[in-house]
C-alpha positions as CSV (number, residue, x, y, z in Angstrom):
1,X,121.4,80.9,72.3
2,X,117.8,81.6,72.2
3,X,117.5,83.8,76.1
4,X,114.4,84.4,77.7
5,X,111.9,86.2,80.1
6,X,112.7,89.8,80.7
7,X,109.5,90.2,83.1
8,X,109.7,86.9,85.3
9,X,113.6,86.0,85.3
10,X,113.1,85.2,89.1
11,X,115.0,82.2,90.8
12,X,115.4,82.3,94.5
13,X,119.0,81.2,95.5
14,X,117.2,79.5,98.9
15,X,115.7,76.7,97.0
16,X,117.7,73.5,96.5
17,X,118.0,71.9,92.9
18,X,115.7,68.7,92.3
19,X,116.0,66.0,89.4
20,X,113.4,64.8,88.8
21,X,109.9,66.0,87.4
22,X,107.1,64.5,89.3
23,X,103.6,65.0,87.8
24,X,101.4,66.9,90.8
25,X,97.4,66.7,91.3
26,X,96.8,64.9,87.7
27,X,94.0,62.7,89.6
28,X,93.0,65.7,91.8
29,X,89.8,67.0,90.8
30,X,89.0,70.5,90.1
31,X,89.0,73.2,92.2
32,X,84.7,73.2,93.4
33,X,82.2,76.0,95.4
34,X,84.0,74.3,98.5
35,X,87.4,76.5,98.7
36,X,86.2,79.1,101.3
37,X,87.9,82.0,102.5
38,X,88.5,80.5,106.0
39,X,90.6,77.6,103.6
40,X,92.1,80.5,101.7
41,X,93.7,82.4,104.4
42,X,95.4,79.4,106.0
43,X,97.0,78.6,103.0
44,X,97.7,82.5,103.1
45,X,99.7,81.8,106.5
46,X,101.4,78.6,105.2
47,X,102.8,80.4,102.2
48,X,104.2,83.5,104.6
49,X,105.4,81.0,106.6
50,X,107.7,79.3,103.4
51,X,108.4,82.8,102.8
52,X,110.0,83.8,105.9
53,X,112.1,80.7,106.4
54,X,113.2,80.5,102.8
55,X,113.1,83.9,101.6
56,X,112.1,82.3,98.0
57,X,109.9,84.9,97.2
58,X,111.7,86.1,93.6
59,X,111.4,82.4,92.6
60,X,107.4,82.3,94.0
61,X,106.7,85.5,91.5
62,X,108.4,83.8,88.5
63,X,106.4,80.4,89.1
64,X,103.2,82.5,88.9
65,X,104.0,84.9,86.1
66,X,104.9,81.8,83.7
67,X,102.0,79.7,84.8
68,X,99.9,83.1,83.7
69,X,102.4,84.3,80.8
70,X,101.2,82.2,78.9
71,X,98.2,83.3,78.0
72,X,97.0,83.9,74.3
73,X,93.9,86.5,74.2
74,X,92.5,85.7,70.8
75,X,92.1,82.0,71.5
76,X,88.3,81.6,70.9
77,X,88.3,77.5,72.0
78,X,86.8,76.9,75.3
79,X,89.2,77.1,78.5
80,X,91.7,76.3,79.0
81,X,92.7,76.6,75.5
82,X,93.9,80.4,75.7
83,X,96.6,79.2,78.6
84,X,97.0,81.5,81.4
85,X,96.9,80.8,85.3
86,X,95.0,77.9,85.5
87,X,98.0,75.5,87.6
88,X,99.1,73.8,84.0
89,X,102.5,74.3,85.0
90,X,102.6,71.6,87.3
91,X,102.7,69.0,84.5
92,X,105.1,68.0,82.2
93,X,105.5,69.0,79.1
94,X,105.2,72.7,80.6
95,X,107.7,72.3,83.6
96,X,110.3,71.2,81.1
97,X,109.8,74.1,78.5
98,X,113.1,75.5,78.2
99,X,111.8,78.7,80.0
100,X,110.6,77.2,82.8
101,X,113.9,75.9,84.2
102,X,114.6,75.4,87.5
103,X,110.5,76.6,88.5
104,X,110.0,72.6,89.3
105,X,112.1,73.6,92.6
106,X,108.9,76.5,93.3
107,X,106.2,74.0,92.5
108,X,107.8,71.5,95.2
109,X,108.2,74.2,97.9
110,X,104.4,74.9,97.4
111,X,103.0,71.1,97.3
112,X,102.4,70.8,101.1
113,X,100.4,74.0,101.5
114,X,98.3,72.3,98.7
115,X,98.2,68.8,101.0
116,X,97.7,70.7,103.5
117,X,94.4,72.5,102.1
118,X,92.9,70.1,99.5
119,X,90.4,72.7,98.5
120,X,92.9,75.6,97.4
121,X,93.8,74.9,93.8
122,X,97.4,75.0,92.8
123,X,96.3,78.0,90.3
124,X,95.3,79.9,93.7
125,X,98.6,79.0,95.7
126,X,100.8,80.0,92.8
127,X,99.4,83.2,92.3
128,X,98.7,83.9,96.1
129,X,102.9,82.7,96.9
130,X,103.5,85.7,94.2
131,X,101.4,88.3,95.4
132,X,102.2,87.6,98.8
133,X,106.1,87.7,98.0
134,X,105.9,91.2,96.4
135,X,104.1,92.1,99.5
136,X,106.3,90.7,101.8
137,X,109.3,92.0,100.4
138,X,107.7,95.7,100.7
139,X,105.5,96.4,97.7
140,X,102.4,97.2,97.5
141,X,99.1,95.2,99.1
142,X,97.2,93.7,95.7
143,X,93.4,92.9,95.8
144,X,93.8,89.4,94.4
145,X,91.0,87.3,94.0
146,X,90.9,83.4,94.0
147,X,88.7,80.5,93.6
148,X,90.9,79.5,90.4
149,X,89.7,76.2,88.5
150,X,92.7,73.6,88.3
151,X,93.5,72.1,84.9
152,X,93.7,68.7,85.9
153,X,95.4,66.6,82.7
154,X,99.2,67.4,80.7
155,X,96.9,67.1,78.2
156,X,95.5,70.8,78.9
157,X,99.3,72.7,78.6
158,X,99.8,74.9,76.7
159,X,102.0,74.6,73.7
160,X,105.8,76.2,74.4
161,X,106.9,79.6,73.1
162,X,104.5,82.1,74.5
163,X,106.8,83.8,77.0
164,X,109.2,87.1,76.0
165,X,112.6,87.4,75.1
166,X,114.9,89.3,77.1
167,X,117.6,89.6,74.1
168,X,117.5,88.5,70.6
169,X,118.2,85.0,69.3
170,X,121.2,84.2,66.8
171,X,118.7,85.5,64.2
172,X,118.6,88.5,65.2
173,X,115.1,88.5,66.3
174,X,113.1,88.6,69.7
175,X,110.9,85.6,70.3
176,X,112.3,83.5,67.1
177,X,112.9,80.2,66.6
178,X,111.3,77.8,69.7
179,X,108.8,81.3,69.8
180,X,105.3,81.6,68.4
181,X,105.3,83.7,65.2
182,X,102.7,86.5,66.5
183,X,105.4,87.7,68.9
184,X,108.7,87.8,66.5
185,X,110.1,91.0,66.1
186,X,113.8,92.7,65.5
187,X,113.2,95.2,68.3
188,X,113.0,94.7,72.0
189,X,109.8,97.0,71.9
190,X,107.8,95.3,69.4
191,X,108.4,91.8,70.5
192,X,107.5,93.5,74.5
193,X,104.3,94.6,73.0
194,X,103.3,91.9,70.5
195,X,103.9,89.5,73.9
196,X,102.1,91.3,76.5
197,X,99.4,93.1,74.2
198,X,98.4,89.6,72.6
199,X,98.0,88.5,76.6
200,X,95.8,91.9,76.8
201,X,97.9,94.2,78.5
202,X,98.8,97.4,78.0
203,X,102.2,99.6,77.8
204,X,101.9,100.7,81.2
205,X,101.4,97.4,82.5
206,X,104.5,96.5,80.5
207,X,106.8,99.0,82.3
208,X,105.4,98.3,85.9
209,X,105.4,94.9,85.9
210,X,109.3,95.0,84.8
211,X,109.6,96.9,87.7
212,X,109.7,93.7,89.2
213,X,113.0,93.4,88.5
214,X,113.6,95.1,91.7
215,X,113.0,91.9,92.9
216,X,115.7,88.7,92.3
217,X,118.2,87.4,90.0
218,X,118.8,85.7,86.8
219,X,121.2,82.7,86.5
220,X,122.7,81.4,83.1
221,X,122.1,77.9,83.5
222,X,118.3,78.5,84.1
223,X,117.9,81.8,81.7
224,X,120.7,82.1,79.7
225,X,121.5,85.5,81.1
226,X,123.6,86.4,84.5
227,X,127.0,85.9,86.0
228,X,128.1,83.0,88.3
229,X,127.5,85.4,90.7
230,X,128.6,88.9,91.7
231,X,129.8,91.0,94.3
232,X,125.7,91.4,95.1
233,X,125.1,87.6,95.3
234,X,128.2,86.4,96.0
235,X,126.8,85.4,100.0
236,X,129.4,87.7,101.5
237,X,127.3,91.1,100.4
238,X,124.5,91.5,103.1
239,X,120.7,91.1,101.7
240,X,118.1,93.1,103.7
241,X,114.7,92.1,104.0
242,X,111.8,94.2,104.5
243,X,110.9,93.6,107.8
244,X,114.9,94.8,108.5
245,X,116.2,91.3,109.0
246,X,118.9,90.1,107.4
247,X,118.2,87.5,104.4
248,X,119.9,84.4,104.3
249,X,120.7,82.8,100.9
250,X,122.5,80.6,98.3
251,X,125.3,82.8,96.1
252,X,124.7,82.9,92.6
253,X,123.4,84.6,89.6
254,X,123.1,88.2,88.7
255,X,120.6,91.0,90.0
256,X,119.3,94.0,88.8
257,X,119.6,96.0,91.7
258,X,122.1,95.6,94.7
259,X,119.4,94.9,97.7
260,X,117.7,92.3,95.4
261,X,115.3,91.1,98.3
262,X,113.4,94.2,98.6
263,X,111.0,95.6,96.3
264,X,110.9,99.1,95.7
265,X,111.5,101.9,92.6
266,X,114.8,101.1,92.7
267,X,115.4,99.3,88.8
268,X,113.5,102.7,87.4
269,X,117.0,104.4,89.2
270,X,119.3,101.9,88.4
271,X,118.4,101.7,84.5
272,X,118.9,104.8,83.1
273,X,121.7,105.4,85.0
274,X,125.3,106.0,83.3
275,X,127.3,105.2,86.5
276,X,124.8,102.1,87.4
277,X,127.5,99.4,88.8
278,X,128.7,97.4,86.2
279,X,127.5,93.9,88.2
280,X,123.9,95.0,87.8
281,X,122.1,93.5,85.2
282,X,120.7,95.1,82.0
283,X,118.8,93.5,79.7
284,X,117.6,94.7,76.5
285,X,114.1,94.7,77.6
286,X,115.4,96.8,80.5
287,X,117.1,99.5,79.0
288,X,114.7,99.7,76.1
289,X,111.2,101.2,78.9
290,X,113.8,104.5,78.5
291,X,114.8,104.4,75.1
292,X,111.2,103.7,73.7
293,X,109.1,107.2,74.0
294,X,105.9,105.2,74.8
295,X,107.1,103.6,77.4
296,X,109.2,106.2,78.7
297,X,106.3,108.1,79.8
298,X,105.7,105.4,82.3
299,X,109.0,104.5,83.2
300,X,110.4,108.2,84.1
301,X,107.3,108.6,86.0
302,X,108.1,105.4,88.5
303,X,112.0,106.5,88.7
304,X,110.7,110.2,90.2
305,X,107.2,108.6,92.1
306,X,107.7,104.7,94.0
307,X,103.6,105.9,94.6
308,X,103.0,105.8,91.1
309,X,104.5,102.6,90.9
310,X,103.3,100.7,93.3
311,X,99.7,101.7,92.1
312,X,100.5,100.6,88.3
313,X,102.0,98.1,89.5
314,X,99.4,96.2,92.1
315,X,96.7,97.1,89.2
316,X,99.2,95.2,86.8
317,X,100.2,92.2,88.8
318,X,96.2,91.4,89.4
319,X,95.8,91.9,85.6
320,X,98.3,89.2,85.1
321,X,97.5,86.8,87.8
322,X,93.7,86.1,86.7
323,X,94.6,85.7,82.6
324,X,92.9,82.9,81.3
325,X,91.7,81.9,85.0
326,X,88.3,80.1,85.6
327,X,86.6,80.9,89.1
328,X,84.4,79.0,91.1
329,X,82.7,80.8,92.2
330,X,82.3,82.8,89.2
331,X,83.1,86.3,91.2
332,X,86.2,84.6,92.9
333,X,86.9,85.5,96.5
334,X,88.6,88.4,97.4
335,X,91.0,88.9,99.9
């Protein structure tokens, strides 16, 4: 079994399962110099809003990072043709990609703050329901900016296989067969790198944005990775949020950290560590940011210094959210 996404393996046990795959905003035209900032902070307070009631956030960041994830630098065709966080996920064929399971459940839970402000592209509510998740959930404040440009037609998806590997395939390679070529590999370091470099990002934005792990679980039927549940997801073991409230939730999957609904430094702790509970999660990827000196460096750093993560990390996550992204204006809007 061919299992994927060490980085975005997010799936919020709130949302409800949905079967069928309805196309959104194909006749919808592109995103214009109308979005304001006025339009752009009430979508803001619709998103919180989803947030707080369904505490969906882990699933929010995983939508976003695979609409982005995407993303091929060395495309030279005109966009959208590198792929990247331009709202493409919305469409079939890219909801169905086999790494995109279960995300169609994210994309309906965001389709009324979209009716509800025309103007806001779907690229901009992805990537604004992500940010404000990790935000929400206690990490750091990110300076995103918006006024994203809509692909409007399936047409415009890009083709399947860009996304990374969290273990290797019955070959015996990361990002093999259903993968693109340019980020095969035998080791979960080279296939991390040939991934998130070819996107444009560097080592350290490799090890901060796994930090995200902090954040959510993984479930087998969506993945290929996680328990049923476990004695963290199991809906007996109390979930914290942020604000101090207790979460409510769906049981199921496997996290990588025990209070899976709050983002912190925690994963940098939990990875390295010998007597880590044996119903946390650990991925290749995972273990490999403390086996690989490179990326080490980084990763010992946010264990001893949640700081120093949270800065790498909210430089990171804005990296990610505007790859391949088209703004109209051409500055964006920053909030």
């Amino acid at each position: 079994m061919k299992i994927s996404l060490p980085l975005s393996l997010f799936l919020a046990g709130a949302c409800s399962a949905f079967t069928s795959t309805p196309t959104f905003g194909a006749t919808r035209a592109k995103t214009s110099l109308a979005v304001s900032k006025d339009d752009l902070l009430r979508a803001r307070d619709a998103v919180d809003k989803i947030l707080d009631e369904k505490n969906c956030g882990p699933v929010f960041v995983r939508l976003a990072w695979h609409d982005s994830g995407t993303h091929d630098a060395s495309v030279k065709e005109e966009w959208p043709a590198q792929g990247g966080a331009d709202g493409s996920i919305r469409f079939e064929p890219e909801i169905n990609h086999g790494a995109n399971a279960g995300l169609i459940n994210a994309v309906k839970l965001l389709e009324p703050v979209k009716e509800a402000f025309p103007e806001v592209s779907y690229a901009d509510i992805y990537q604004m329901a992500s940010a404000r998740a990790i935000e929400m959930a206690g990490g750091p404040d990110i300076k995103m900016k918006y006024g994203r440009v809509d692909t409007t037609s399936p047409d415009e998806c890009p083709a399947e296989g860009n996304l990374p590997d969290a273990e290797a395939g019955d070959d015996g390679n990361y990002g093999g067969p259903g993968g693109t070529a340019s980020s095969e590999d035998p080791t979960a370091a080279g296939h991390l790198r040939k991934v998130f470099h070819r996107m444009g990002l560097d080592d350290e934005a490799i090890v901060a944005l796994s930090g995200a792990h902090t954040f959510g679980r993984a479930y087998a039927d969506r993945s290929g990775l996680g328990a049923k549940e476990t004695k963290f997801t199991d809906g007996k073991c109390v979930q914290m949020r942020a604000d101090g409230k207790e979460a409510t939730y769906t049981p199921g999957g496997s996290s990588w950290t025990d209070q899976w609904l709050i983002f912190d430094n925690s994963y940098f702790q939990i990875m390295p560590a010998s007597f880590a509970d044996s119903d946390l999660l650990k991925c290749s990827t995972d273990k490999v940011l403390f086996e690989d000196e490179k990326f080490a460096k980084y990763a010992n750093k946010f264990r001893d210094d949640e700081k120093a993560f949270f800065k790498s990390y909210a430089k990171a996550h804005k990296a990610l959210s505007e790859l391949g992204s088209k703004f109209e204006p051409e500055k964006g809007i920053t909030l």
